[in-house]
C-alpha positions as CSV (number, residue, x, y, z in Angstrom):
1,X,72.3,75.6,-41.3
2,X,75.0,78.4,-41.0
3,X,73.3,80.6,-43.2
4,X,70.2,80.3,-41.0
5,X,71.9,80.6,-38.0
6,X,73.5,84.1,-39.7
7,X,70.0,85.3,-40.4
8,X,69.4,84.7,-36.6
9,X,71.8,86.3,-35.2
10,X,71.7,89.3,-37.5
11,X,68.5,89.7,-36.2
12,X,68.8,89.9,-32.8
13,X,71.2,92.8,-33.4
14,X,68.9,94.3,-34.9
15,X,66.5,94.2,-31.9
16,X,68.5,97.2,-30.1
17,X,68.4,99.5,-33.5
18,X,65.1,99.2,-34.0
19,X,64.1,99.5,-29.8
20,X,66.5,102.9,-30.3
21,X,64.4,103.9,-33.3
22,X,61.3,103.4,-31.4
23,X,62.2,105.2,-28.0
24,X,61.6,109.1,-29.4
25,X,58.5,107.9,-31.0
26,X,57.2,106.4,-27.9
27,X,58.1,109.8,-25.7
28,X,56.3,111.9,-28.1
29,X,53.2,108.9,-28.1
30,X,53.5,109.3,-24.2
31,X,54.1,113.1,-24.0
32,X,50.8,113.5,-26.2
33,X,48.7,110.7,-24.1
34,X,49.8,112.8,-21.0
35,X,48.4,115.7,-22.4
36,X,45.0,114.3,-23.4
37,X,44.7,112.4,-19.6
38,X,45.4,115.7,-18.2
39,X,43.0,117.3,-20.3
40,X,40.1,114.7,-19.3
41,X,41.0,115.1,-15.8
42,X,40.6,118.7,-15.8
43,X,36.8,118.2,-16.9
44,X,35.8,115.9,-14.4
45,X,35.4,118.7,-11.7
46,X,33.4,121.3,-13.9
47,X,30.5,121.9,-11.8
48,X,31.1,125.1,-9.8
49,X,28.3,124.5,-7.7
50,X,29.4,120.9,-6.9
51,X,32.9,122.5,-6.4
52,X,31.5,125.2,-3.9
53,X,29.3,122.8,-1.9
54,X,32.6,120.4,-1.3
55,X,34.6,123.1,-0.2
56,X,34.0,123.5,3.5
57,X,33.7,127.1,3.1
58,X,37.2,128.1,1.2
59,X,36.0,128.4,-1.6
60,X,37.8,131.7,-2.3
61,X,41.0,129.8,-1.8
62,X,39.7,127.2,-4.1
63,X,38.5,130.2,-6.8
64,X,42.0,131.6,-6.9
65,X,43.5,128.0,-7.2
66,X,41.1,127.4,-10.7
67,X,42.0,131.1,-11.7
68,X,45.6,130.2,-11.4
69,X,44.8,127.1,-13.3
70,X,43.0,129.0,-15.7
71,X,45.9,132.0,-16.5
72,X,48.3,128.9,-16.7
73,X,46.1,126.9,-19.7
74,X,45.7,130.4,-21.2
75,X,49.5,131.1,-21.2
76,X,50.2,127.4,-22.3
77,X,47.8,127.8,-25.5
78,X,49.3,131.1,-26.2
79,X,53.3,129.9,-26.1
80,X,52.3,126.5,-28.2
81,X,49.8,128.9,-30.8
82,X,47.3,126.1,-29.9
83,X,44.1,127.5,-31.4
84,X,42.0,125.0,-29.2
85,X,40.9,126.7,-26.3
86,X,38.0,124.1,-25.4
87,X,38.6,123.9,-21.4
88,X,38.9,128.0,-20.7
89,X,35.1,128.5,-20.3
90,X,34.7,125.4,-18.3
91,X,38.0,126.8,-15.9
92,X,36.6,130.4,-15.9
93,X,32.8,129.2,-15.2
94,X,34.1,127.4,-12.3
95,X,36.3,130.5,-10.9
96,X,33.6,132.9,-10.3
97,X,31.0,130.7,-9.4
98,X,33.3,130.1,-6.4
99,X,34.0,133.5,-6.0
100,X,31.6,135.9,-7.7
101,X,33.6,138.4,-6.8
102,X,36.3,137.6,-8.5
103,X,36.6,140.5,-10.5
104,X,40.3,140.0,-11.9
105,X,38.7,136.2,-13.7
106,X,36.0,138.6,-15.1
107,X,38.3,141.7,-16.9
108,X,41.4,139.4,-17.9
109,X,39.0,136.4,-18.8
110,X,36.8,138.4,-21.0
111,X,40.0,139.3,-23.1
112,X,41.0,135.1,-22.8
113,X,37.6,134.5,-24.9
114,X,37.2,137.3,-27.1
115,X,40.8,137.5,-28.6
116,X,40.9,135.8,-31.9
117,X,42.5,132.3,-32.7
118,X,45.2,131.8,-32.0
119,X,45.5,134.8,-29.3
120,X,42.2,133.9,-27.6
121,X,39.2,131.3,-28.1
122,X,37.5,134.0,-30.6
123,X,34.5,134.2,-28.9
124,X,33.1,137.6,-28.1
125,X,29.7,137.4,-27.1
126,X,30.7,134.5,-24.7
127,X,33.2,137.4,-23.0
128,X,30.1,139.8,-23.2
129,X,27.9,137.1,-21.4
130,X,30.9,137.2,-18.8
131,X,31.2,140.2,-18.3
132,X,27.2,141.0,-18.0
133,X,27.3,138.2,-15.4
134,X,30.0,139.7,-13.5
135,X,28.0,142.9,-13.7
136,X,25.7,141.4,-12.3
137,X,27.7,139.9,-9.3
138,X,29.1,143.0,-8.8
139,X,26.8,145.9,-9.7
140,X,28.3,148.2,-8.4
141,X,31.9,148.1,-10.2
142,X,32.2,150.5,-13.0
143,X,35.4,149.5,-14.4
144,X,33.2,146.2,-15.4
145,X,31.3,148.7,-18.0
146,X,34.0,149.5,-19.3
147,X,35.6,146.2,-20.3
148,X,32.1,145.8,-21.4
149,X,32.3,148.8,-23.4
150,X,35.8,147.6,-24.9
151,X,34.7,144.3,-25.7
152,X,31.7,145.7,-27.9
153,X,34.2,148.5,-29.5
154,X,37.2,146.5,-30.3
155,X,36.1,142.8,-30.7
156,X,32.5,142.9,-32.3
157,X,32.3,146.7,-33.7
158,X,29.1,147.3,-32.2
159,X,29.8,151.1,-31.5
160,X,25.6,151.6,-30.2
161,X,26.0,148.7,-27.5
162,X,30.1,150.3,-26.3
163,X,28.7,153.9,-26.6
164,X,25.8,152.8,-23.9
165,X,27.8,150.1,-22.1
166,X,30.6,153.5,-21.5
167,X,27.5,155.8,-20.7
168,X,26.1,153.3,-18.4
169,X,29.2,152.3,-16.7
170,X,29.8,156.5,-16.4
171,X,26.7,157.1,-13.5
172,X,28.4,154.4,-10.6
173,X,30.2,156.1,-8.1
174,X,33.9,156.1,-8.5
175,X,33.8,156.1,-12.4
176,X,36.1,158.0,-13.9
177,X,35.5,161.2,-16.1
178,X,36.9,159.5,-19.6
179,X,33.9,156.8,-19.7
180,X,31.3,159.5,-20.0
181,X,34.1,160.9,-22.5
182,X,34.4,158.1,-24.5
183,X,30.3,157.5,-24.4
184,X,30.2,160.5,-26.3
185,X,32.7,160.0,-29.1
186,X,31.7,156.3,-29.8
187,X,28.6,157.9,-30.3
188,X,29.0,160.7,-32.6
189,X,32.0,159.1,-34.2
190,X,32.2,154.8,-33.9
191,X,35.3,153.5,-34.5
192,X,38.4,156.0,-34.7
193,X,41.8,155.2,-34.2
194,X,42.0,157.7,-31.4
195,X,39.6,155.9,-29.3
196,X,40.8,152.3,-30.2
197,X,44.7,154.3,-29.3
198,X,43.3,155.6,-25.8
199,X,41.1,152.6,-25.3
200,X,44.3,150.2,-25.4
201,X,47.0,152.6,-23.6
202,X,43.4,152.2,-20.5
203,X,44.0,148.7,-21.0
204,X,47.4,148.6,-20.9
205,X,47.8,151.3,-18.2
206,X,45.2,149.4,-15.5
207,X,46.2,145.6,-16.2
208,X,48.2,144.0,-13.9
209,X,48.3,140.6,-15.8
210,X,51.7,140.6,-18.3
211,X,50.1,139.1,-21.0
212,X,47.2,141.2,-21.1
213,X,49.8,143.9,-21.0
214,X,51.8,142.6,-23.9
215,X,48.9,142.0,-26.2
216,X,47.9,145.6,-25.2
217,X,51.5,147.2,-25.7
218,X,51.4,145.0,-29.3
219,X,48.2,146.4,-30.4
220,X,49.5,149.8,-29.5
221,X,52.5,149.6,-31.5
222,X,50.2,148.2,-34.7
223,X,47.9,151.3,-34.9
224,X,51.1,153.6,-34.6
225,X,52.1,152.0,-37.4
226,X,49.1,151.7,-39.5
227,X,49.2,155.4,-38.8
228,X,53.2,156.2,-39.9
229,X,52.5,153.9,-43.1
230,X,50.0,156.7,-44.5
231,X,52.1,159.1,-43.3
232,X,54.3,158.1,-45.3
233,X,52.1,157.0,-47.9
234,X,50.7,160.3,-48.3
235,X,54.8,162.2,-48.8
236,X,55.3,159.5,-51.4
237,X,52.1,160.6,-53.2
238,X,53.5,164.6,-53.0
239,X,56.8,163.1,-54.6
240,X,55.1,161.1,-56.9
241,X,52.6,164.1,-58.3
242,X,55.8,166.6,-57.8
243,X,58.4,164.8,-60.0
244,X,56.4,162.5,-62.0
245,X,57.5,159.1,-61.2
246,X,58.1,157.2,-57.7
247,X,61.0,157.7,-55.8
248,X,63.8,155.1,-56.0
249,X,64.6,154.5,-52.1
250,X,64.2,157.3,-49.0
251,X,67.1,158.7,-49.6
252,X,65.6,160.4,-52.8
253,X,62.8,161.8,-50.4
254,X,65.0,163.0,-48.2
255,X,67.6,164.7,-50.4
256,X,64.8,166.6,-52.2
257,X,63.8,167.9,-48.8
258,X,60.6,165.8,-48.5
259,X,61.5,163.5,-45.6
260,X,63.9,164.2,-42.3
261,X,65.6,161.0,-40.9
262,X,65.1,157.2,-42.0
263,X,62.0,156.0,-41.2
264,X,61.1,153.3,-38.7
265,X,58.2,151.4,-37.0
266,X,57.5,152.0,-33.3
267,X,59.1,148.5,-32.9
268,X,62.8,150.0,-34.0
269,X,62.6,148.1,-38.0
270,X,63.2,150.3,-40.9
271,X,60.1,151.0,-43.4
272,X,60.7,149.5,-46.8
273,X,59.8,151.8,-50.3
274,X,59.1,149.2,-52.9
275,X,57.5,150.3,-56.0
276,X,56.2,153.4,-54.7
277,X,55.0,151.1,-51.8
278,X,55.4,151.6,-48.1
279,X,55.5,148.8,-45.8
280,X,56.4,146.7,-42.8
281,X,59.7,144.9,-42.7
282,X,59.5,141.2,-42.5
283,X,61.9,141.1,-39.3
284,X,59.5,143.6,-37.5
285,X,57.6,141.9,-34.9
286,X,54.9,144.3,-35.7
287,X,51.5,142.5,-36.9
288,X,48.8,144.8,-38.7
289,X,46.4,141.9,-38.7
290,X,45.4,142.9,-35.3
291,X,43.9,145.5,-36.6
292,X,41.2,143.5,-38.4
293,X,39.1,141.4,-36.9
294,X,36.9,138.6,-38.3
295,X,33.4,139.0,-38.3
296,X,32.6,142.0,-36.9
297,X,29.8,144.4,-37.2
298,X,30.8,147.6,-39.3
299,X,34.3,148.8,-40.1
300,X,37.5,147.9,-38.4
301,X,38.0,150.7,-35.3
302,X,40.5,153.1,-36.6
């Protein structure tokens, strides 16, 4: 009887250790469940059209609210490196159809879909649909030919389709001199590293959204260093024919009169030499991978 009772009440002190146990468990259960409701209830209202026939006539108040909403899921996916983008088309769809003319939703929206996982939904010719339909909208906006242009060049490779998305773009009143400029080089030349350089510092320049401006600025800094890597590539292949073997560290180069200074990426991080190698360091926030992009047509832009 007293051993039972024991048992009991060793038991029931237990209660409160395992309720403890259970409580961050249950947060992360109801964190997670929150999510997913929140999820579901953004999809109930998906129809644009029912949208714009409930809205009493604001529905440019009611566009901006669901491009708002839209930036804000973007930017949450981004800062959690959540590759499921599933509800940005649905937001974006339902932006302009309230407001056509919306052409902020089309330029920065396009770069939402046609960024790669897990910087965008990875969906190109869904931002080239967008952007055609905003086109259409608005046929008379040239800078929309030229995000059309960029798309096509950077995202899918298809350096016939930017060549005459920049040449059509060029004709509109207002467009600027460089579209029928870069019309002609995509044409004669596809993908250069020149054009991709200029075509990001455009993007960058004319943005006013700061993540579009960050990815820009980041994509900028890659191709400078793609470029200072055979740069330096090509002085450790003079070295290597001049003496023979591969130079131990940069100091060797530049005591021998074949380097100035102590290399760095535009980011600040010293180079490494490894084995007659020359790349990134690992603490450089630098990413080359940008530079390649997954099933595109042709060679990477350069």
């Amino acid at each position: 009887m007293r051993g039972r009772k024991l048992t009991i009440i060793v038991a029931l002190a237990a209660i409160p250790v395992a309720l403890g146990a259970l409580y961050p468990v249950q947060n992360r259960i109801d964190a997670r469940l929150n999510t997913v409701q929140q999820e579901r209830e953004e999809l109930v209202l998906r129809s644009g059209r029912v949208l714009k026939r409930m809205s009493l006539g604001y529905e440019t108040l009611l566009a901006n609210i669901y491009w708002t909403r839209a930036v804000q899921y973007y930017g949450g996916k981004i800062r959690d490196r959540d590759p499921n983008f599933q509800l940005l088309w649905p937001l974006l769809d339902v932006t302009v159809t309230l407001d056509p003319h919306l052409l902020v939703a089309y330029k920065a929206g396009a770069i939402f879909l046609s960024e790669s996982p897990p910087r965008g939904a990875g969906q190109p010719q869904l931002a080239v649909d967008f952007i055609r339909r905003g086109i259409a909208n608005n046929p008379g906006e040239w800078r929309l030919w030229a995000d059309l242009g960029f798309i096509y060049y950077w995202d899918m490779q298809d350096y016939e389709q930017a060549a005459a998305a920049y040449a059509q773009g060029s004709t509109l009143p207002g467009a600027r001199d460089w579209m029928r400029v870069m019309a002609a080089k995509i044409a004669a030349e596809g993908g250069s590293r020149e054009t991709s350089r200029f075509l990001w510092a455009q993007l960058h320049d004319t943005t006013h959204d700061p993540s579009i401006r960050k990815n820009a600025l980041e994509h900028l800094r890659a191709l400078a260093a793609e470029e200072q890597i055979e740069q330096l590539a090509r002085v450790v292949a003079r070295y290597r024919q001049d003496t023979g073997h591969d130079p131990p560290a940069w100091t060797a180069l530049q005591s021998s009169g074949y380097l100035r200074g102590f290399p760095r990426d535009p980011a600040g991080y010293p180079y490494l030499l490894e084995n007659g190698k020359v790349r990134l360091n690992p603490g450089s926030p630098i990413d080359l991978s940008l530079l390649s992009v997954p099933g595109g047509k042709g060679a990477v832009p350069r």
